[in-house]
ZATOR-319043 format. One record per residue: x, y, z of N, C-alpha, C in turn; residue in one letter. Coordinates in steps of 0.02 Angstrom, whole numbers, plus 50000, padded with zeros to 5 digits. Last residue first. Layout:
BEGIN
XYZXYZXYZA
...
//
This chain:
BEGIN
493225015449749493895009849753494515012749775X
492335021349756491985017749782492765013149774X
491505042049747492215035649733492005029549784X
490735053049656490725047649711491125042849685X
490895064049585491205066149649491265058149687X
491555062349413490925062449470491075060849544X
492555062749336492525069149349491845069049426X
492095047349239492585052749245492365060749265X
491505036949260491285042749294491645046649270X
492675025649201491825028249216491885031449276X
493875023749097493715026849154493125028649166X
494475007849051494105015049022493875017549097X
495955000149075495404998749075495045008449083X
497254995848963497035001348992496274999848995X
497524977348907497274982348902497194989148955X
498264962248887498104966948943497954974448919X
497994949048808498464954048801497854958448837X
498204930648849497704937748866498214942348862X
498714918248840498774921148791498554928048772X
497474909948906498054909548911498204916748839X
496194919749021496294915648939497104913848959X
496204913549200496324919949161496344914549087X
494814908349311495284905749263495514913349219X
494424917149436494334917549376494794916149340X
494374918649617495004918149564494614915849501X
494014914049727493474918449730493904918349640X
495254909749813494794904049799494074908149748X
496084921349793496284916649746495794909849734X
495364928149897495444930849841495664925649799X
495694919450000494794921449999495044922149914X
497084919950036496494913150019495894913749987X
497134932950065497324929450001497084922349988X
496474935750172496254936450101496564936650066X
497394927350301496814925350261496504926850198X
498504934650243498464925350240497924923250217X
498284946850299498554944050218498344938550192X
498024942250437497514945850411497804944950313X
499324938750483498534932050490498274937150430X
500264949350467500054943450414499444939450419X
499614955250572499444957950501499594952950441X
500034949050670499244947450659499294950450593X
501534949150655501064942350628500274941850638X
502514961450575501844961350626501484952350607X
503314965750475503314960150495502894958350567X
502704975150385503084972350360503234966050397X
502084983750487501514980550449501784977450407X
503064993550545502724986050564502354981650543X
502955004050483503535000450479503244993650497X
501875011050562501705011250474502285004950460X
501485000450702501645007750682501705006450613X
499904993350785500244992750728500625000050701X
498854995850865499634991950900500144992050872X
497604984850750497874990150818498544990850848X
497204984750626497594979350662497864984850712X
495774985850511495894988850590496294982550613X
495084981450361495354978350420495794982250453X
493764986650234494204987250303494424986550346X
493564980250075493574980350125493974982550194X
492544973749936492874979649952492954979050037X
491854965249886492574964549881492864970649896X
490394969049948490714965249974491424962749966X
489894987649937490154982049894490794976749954X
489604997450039489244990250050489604983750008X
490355007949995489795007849981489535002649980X
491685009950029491605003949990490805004349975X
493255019450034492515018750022492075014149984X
494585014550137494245014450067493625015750075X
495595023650246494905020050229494915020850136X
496805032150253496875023450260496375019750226X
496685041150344496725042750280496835035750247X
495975045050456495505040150414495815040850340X
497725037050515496705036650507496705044050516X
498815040350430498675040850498497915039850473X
500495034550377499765033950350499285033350394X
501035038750522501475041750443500885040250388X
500715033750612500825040850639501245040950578X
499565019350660499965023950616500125029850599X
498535016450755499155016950787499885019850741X
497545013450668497265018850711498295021950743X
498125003050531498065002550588498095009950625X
497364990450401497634997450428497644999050509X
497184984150239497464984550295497814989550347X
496134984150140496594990850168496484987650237X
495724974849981495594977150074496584978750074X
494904970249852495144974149865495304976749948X
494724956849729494624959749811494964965349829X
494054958549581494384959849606494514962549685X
492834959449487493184953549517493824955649537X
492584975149498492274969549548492404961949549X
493704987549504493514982949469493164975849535X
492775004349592493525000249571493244991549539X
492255017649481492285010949539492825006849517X
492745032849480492385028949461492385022049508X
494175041749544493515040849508493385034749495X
495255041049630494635040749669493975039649625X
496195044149570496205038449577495405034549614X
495935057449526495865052949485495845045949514X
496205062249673495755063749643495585057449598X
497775059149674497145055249734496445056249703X
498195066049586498345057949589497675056049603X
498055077549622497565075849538497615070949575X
497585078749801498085079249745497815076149685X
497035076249921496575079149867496935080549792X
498245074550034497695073250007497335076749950X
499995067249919499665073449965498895072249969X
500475057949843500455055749900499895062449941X
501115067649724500475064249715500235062049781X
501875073049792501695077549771501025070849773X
502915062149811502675065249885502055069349846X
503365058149705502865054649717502565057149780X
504535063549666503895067449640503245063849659X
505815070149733505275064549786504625064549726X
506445079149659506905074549711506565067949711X
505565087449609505965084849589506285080349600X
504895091749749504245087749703505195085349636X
504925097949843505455090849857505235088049773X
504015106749890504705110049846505155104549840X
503375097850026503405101849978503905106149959X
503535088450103503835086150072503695093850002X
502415088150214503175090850212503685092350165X
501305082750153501445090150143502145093250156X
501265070150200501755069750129501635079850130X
500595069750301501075072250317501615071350255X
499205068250254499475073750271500225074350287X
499065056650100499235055950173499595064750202X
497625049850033497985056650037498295055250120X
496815040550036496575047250011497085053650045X
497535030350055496955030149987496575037149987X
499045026450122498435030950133497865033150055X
499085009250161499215014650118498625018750118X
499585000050264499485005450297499655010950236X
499364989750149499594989050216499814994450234X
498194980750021498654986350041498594987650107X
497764969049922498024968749977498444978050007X
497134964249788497484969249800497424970249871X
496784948649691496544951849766497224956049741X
496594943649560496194943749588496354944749655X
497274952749406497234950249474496864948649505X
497174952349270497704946849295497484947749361X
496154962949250496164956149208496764949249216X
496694971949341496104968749352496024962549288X
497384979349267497764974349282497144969649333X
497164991249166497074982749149497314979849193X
497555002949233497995000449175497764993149155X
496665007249335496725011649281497245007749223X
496494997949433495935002949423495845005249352X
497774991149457497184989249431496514989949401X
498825001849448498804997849396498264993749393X
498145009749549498165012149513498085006849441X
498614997549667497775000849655497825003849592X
499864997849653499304990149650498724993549625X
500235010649700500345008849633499885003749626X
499615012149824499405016049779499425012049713X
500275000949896499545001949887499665001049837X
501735006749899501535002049843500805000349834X
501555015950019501515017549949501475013449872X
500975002850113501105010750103501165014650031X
501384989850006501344993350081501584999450073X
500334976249960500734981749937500764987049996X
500224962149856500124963749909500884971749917X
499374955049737499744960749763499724962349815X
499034941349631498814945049686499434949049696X
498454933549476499004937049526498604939949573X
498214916349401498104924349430498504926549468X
499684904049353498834907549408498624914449396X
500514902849223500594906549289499814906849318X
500664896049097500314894149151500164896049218X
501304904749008500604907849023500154903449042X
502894915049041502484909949071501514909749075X
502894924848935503364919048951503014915448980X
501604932748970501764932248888502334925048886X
501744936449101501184930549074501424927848996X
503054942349094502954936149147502394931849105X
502544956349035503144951849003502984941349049X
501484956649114501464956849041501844950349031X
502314962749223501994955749228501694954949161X
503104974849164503374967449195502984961649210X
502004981149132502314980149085502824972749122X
501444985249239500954982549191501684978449153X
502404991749320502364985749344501994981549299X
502465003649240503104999149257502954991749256X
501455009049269501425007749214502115001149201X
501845011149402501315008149383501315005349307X
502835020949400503075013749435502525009749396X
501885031849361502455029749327502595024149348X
501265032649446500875031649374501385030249364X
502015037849532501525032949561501375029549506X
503575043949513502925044849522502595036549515X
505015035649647504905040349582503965041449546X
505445031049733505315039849763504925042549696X
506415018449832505615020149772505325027649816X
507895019649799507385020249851506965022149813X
508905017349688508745011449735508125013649777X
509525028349624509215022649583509015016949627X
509475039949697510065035049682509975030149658X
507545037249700508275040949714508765036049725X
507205023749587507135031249615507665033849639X
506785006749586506865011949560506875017549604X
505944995249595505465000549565506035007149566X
506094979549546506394985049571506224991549547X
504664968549637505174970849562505494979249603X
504494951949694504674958349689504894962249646X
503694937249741504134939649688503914946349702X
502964922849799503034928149807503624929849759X
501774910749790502304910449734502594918449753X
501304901549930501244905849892501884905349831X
501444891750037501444889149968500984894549929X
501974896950155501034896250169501074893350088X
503174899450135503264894750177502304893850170X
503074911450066503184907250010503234898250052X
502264921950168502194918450104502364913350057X
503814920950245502944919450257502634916950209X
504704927150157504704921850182504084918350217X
503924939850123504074935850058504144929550093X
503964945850259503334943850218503464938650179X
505364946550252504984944350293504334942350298X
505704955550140506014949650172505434943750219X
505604968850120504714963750106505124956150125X
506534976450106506144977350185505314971450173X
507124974450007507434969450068507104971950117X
506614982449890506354974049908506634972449949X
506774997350008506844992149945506464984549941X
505795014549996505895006450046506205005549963X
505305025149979505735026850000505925019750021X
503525020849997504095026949992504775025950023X
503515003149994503165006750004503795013549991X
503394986649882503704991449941503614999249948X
502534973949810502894979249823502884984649871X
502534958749766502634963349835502814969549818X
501224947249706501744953549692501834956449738X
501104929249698500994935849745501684940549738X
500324917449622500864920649611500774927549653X
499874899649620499674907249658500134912949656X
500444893749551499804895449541499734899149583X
501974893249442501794897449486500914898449470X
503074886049369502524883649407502194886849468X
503754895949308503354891949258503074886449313X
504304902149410503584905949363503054901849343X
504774900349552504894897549476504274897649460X
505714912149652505174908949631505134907649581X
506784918049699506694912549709506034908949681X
508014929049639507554926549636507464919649667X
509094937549761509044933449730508114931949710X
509194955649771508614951449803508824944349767X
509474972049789509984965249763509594960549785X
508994981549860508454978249775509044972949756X
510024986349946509164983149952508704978849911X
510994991549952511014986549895510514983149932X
510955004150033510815005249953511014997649895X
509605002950128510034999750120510485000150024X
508505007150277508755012050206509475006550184X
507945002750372507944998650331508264999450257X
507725015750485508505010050488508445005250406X
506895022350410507645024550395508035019250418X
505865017450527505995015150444506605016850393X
506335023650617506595017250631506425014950562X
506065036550611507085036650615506925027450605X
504845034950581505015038250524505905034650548X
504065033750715504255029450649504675030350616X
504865042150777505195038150796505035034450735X
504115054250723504765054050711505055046450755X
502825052950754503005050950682503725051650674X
502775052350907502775047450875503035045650808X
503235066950899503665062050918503595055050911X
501895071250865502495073050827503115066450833X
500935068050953501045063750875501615065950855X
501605076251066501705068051079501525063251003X
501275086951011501985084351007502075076951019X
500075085750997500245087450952500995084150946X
499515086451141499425081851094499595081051047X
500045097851217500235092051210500375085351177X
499165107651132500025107651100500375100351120X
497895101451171498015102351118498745101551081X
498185107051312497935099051311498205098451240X
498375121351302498915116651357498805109051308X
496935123651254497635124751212498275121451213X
496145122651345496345116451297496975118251241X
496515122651522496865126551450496795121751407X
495845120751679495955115151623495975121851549X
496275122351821495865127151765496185122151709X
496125117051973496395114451911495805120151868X
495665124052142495575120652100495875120752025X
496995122552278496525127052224496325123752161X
496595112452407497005115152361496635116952288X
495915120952565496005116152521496495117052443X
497295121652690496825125852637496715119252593X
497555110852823497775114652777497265118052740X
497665112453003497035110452942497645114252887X
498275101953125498355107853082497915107053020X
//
């Protein structure tokens, strides 16, 4: 018996398109329900463990939208087992525990707490930061724009979007609640300003990031580095936005530039009062940090 042949496939990219859409959809909602598991409202209850006054490599963690210091657990233990000095601060926000509150604002926060640290302890090493998702931002900000390039030598950020993450648009009319979703948006003043001028050159700067992030989604991730060699982009594949908290190639990848950055490290004065560093370019379209 012969059959007909069978009619040929009309390919609808529209069909292909909606598919594709939902299947990111459903990706960003599994991230999103499984970073909600880490929601803990005595999160920032953290014992200290690190002793200042002999702290040469001293590494700042901070935690990304809506996270506490008990989702950097796991890092912090890494780190302090590789003979780092790790430490966290409580940034605050909704219900006074989930970091929601503005970017500049935490930032200025954080100047002022390690201030206080060098001013008490002013055998402490240089600092490094290591910062996820939305704590990037702040690392970057306080170095770019508040002096803190004069205490750090590497800024480490783990799936933070450096130019704007699209799906903080949800979040619009939240701007009281969330005011950091507002800045988080692309092309927002934040992102704008943060984008001027160059970013500080003793200072390493790499964006850890991964193609597989469906909440800081490529290319909103990239830094623009214009060849400058402390500027840089590491691709960890495989990787969802939550994961980059306890993923162990993404630590290899920490591990290593924090070595780089603290061996590359500029004795700090003892006794250095920290300054707002001046803004060049202000307003000129090309960004490089």
């Amino acid at each position: 018996m012969n059959l007909p042949p069978p009619a040929p496939r009309v390919y609808d990219p529209h069909v292909g398109l909606a598919s594709k859409l939902v299947r990111r959809a459903r990706s960003a909602y599994r991230d999103l329900a499984q970073y909600a598991t880490l929601f803990d409202m005595h999160g920032n209850d953290v014992a200290r463990q690190t002793d200042f006054a002999h702290a040469e490599r001293p590494v700042l963690l901070l935690p990304g939208f809506l996270a506490t210091r008990r989702t950097l657990a796991i890092l912090e233990r890494r780190l302090r087992r590789d003979g780092y000095s790790p430490f966290s601060l409580n940034l605050g926000g909704l219900l006074g525990t989930f970091n929601t509150l503005s970017i500049e604002e935490r930032a200025l926060y954080v100047r002022e707490k390690i201030e206080r640290l060098y001013q008490r302890f002013e055998k402490m090493g240089p600092l490094a930061i290591v910062g996820h998702s939305k704590g990037g931002l702040i690392g970057r900000y306080y170095v770019k724009r508040l002096g803190g390039h004069q205490r750090c030598c590497a800024l480490i950020t783990l799936g933070t979007p450096h130019n704007g993450a699209p799906i903080a648009y949800l979040g619009m009319g939240l701007g009281p609640i969330l005011p950091s979703l507002g800045e988080m948006r692309p092309m927002s003043r934040f992102i704008q300003r943060l984008k001027e001028g160059t970013f500080p050159s003793e200072v390493r700067l790499v964006s850890v990031y991964s193609k597989d992030d469906r909440i800081a989604t490529f290319p909103s991730t990239l830094l623009e580095s214009d060849g400058q060699p402390h500027i840089l982009n590491v691709d960890v594949r495989g990787v969802p936005h939550h994961g980059f908290l306890h993923n162990k190639r993404v630590y290899d990848v920490v591990h290593r530039e924090l070595q780089i950055g603290f061996a590359d490290a500029h004795p700090r004065e003892p006794g250095l009062r920290v300054a707002p560093r001046a803004v060049e370019g202000r307003g000129t379209p090309k960004a490089t940090g």
